[in-house]
N, C-alpha and C positions, 0 to 999 in steps of 0.2 A: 621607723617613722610611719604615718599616718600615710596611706596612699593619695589619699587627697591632699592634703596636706603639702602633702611632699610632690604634685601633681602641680600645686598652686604657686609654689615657687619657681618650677620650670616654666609655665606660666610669665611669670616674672620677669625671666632672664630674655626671653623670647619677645617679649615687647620692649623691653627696653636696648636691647643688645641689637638696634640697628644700623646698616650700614648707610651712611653721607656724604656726599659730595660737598667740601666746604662748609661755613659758618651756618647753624641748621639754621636758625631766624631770616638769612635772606632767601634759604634756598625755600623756607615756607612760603615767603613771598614769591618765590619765580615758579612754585609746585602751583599756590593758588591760580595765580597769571596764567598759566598754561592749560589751565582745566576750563577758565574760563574760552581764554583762546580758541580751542577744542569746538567749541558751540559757535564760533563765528567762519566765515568760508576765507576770510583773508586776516592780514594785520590791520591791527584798530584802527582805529583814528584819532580815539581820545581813550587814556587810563586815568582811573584813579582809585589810588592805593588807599583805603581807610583802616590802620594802622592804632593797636593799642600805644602807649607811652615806651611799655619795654620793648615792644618789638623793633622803634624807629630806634631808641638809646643800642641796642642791640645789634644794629645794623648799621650805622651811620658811621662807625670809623674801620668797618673792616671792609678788605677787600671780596668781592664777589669771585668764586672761582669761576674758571673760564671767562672772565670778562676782559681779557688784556690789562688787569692792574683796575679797572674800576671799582667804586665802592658807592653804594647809599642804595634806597629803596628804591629811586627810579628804573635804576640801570635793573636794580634785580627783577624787577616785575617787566619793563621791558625786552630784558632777554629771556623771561619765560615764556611771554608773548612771542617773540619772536622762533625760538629755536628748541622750545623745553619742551619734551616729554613727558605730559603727566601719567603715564604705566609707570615710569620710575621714581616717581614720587621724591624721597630727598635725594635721587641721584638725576634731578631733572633735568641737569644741566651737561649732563655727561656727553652729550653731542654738537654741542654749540661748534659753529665751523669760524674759520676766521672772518667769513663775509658775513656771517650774524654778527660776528663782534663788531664788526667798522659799520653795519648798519643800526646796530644799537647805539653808537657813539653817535650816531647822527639824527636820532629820533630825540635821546635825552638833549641834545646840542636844538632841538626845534620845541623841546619841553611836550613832549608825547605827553608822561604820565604826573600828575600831581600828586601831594602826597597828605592825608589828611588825618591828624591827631585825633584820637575814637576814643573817648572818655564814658568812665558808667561800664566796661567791659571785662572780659578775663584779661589776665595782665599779660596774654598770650592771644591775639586775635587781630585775624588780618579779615581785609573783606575787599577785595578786587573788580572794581567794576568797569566794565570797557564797551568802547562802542564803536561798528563799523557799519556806515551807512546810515540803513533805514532797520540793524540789528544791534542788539545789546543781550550780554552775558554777563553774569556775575555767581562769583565764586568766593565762599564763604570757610576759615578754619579756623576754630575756638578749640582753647584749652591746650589742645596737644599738636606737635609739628603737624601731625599728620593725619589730623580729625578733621572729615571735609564735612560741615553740617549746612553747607545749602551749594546748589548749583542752580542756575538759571541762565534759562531766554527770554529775551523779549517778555519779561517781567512774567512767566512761568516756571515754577521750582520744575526741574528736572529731578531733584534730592534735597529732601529736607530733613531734621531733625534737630529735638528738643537739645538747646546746648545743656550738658550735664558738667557743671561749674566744679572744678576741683576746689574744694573748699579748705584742702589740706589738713582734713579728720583723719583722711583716707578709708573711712567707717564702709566708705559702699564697696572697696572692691582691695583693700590691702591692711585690713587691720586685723588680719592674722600674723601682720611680719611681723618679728621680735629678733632683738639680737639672741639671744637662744634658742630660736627655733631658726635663724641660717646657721649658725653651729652644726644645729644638729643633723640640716641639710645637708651642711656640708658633709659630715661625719657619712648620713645614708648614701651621698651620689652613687650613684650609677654610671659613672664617668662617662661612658657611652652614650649617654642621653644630653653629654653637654659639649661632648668632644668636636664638633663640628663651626658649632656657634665661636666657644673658645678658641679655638684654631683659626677661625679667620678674624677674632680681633686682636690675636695676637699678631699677624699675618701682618693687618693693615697698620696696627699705629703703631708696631715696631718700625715698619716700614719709614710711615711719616715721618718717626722721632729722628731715624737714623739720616731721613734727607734734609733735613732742620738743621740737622749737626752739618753736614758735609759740604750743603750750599747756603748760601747769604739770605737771608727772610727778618722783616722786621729789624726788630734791634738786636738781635742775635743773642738775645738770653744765654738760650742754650751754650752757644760758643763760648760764649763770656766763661759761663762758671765753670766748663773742662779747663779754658785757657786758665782763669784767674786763681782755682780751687784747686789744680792741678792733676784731675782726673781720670788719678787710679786706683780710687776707694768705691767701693759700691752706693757709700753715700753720696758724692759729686755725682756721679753715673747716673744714679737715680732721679735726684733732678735736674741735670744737665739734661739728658736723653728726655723726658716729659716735656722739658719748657720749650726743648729745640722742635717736637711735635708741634705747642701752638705756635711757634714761633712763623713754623713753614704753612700751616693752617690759617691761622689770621690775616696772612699776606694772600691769601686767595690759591693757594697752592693745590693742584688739582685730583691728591693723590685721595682716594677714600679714607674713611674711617670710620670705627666701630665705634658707636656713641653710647653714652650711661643717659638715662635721666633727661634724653631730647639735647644732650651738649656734647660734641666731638673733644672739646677742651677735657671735659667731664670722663669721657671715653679713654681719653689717652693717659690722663690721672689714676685712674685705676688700673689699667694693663701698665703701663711701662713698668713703672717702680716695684713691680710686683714679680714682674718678668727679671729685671735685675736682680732682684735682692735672689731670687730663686736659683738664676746663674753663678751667681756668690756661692750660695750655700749648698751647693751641686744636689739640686732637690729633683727628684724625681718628677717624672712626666705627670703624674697622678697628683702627686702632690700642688704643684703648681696650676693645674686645673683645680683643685680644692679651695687653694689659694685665690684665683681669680674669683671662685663662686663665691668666695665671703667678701672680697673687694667689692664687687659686684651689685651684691647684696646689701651691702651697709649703707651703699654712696647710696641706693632706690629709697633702703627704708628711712632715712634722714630727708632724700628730700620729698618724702611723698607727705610729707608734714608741712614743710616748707614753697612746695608749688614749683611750676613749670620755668615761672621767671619772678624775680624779685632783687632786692638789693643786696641780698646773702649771696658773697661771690661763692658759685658752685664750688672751686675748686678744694676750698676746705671739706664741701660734705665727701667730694671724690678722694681729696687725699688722706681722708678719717677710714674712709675704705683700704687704700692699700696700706695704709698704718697698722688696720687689723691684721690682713693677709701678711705682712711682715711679721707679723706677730707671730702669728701659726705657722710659719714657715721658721721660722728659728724654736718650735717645741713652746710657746706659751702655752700656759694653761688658758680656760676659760676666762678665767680671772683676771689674768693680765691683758687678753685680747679685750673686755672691757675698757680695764685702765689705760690702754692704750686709747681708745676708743673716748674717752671722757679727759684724756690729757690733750690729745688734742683739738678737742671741742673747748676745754676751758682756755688754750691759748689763744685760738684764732679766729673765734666765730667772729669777729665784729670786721673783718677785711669786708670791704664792699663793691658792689658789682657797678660798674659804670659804663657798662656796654662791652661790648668784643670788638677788643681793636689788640695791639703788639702788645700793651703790658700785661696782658692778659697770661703770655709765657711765666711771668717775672709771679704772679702770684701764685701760679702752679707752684713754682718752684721753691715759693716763700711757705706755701701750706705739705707738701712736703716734708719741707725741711723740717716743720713743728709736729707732724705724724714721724718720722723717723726719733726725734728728740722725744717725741711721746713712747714711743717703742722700747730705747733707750732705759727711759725712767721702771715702764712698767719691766723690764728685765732684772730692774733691781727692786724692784716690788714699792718703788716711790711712786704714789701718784695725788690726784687733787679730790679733795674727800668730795661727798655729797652732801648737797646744802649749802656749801660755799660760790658766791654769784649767782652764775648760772645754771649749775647743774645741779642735779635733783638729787634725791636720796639713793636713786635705782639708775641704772643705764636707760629705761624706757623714762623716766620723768626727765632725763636730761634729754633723749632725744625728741622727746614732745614739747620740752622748754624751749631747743632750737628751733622748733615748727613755727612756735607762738613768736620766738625774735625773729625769724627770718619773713613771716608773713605779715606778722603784723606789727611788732615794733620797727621793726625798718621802712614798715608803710612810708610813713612823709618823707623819709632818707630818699625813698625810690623816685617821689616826686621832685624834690628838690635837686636829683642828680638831674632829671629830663631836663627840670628849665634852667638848671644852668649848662646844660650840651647844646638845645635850641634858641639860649638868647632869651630868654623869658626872666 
């Protein structure tokens, strides 16, 4: 493979394969809030949170980790102000003590921070602005978690820069990925080059999955389908063990996680089921890093079409990912990791995203299950032609068909979720 090339997908892994503390959309807002913070000598006096549409849908039924059980944008931006560290960016919240906590319940209980719906924006954009005294800072992130494109004082940029709109072409910086060219990634690795990264998200949202299973979060997805499914086939394992990750995730649960695509849900969808099926099939150390780089791989280049946030619940493009890594981990051909890839795109693209909150487990589990049933079909060489619905003639015209429903036919879907979550 092409050194550059091959350069550009390390690249890839390396941005998206970040580590988070909790639901990433609040913790953007408590990362913002604390940068701002940063630039004032005490706590505010007055916040206010100006918030695209997805980001409050996104944030308003989960809990903030580290906040003793809270949930909404308030609390988030007020305990970045209070106790976040912005050097750690989405682990900003990793030092909050219990006396931030009872003092943030007592800020939001005096209505510190306000919360205000930011239209005309990327469908990812927070803008924090605070005031103490006779100073005021303000703290600005578009497009990606963790893209800071304005900081200020007292109405001086300390940091500026041109917001660069993901427009989901991916033309400026990822339209060399193809599903045959992470194949062939995968095929050149250098395992050594990805051994690190992979290891610690196997590390962290095995971890998660496993305390999901073990203790009480949400509605207990996970528990449910070991108890209910009987969970001693690698199928049940598969998404029991994923949904029981969001399950302890969505309840604010404080343990890290390796994220895909700016989504911890995203992150856990692609490692777990991957990491099972791999344990099943006593696959080697090498291989199962092979495996994850194509899991990895598929969930990015599906949604670098589709955008940061929209009403295409992520967990389909993440469980399209390890549909394929199952794939290649049981001997498919080329061929088949397609068809897998396009079977479960033509089942389940239209699940929809309605913020991060507990069911959020239950569609991991539900996109899964239609990646494994995809997997399934493509083993016996059944799958769903091209040209039929949604998908294209090629595996690239169905995943750019996906781009164009997930951006833009679900457009008014996304609106219509907001106003009926805020009463509109």
């Amino acid at each position: 493979m092409d050194q550059k090339l091959y350069n550009q997908y390390i690249t890839v892994l390396n941005e998206e394969l970040v580590t988070a503390l909790g639901c990433t959309e609040p913790i953007a807002i408590a990362y913002a809030s604390a940068l701002a913070r940063a630039q004032l000598d005490r706590i505010p006096d007055e916040i206010i949170a100006y918030c695209s549409g997805n980001i409050i849908k996104n944030v308003k039924g989960v809990t903030v980790p580290n906040s003793g059980g809270q949930k909404g944008v308030e609390i988030a931006a007020i305990l970045g102000a209070v106790g976040g560290n912005p050097d750690k960016q989405l682990e900003v919240l990793t030092s909050i003590t219990p006396e931030q906590i009872a003092l943030s319940r007592q800020l939001a209980a005096d209505h510190l921070c306000k919360v205000e719906l930011v239209e005309g924006v990327a469908n990812l954009y927070i803008r924090i602005e605070m005031r103490a005294g006779e100073d005021s800072a303000l703290a600005e992130i578009a497009d990606k978690h963790t893209n800071v494109t304005r900081i200020s004082k007292n109405g001086k940029n300390l940091l500026h820069k041109e917001v660069q709109l993901d427009d989901g072409s991916a033309s400026h910086k990822r339209d060399f990925m193809t599903i045959s060219g992470i194949l062939d990634f995968a095929e050149a690795l250098q395992v050594s080059d990805v051994k690190p990264l992979l290891d610690h998200q196997i590390d962290c949202n095995m971890a998660i999955a496993e305390e999901g299973i073990t203790n009480t979060y949400g509605a207990n997805v996970g528990k449910n389908i070991l108890k209910l499914y009987g969970g001693n086939d690698v199928e049940t394992r598969a998404k029991a063990y994923a949904a029981a990750g969001s399950d302890a995730r969505m309840s604010g649960c404080d343990m890290p996680v390796v994220i895909n695509s700016g989504s911890g849900n995203q992150g856990i969808t692609v490692t777990v089921p991957v990491v099972q099926y791999a344990q099943e099939l006593h696959a080697s150390e090498e291989q199962l890093y092979r495996a994850l780089t194509i899991s990895n791989l598929v969930a990015a280049h599906l949604k670098s079409g589709i955008g940061s946030l929209s009403a295409f619940c992520g967990a389909v493009s993440a469980a399209t990912g390890s549909g394929a890594a199952i794939t290649y981990l049981r001997g498919g051909s080329r061929a088949q990791i397609e068809q897998t890839i396009s079977n479960t795109l033509g089942t389940i693209s239209g699940m929809v995203c309605d913020g991060a909150k507990s069911s959020c487990a239950a569609k991991i589990a539900s996109a899964v299950d239609a990646a494994i049933l995809a997997d399934k079909m493509s083993d016996n060489n059944d799958y769903f032609k091209g040209d039929e619905g949604i998908l294209g003639e090629d595996i690239e015209n169905t995943i750019r068909n996906i781009g164009r429903l997930g951006r833009k036919g679900m457009h008014d879907t996304d609106t219509e979720i907001l106003h009926m979550m805020i009463g509109q």
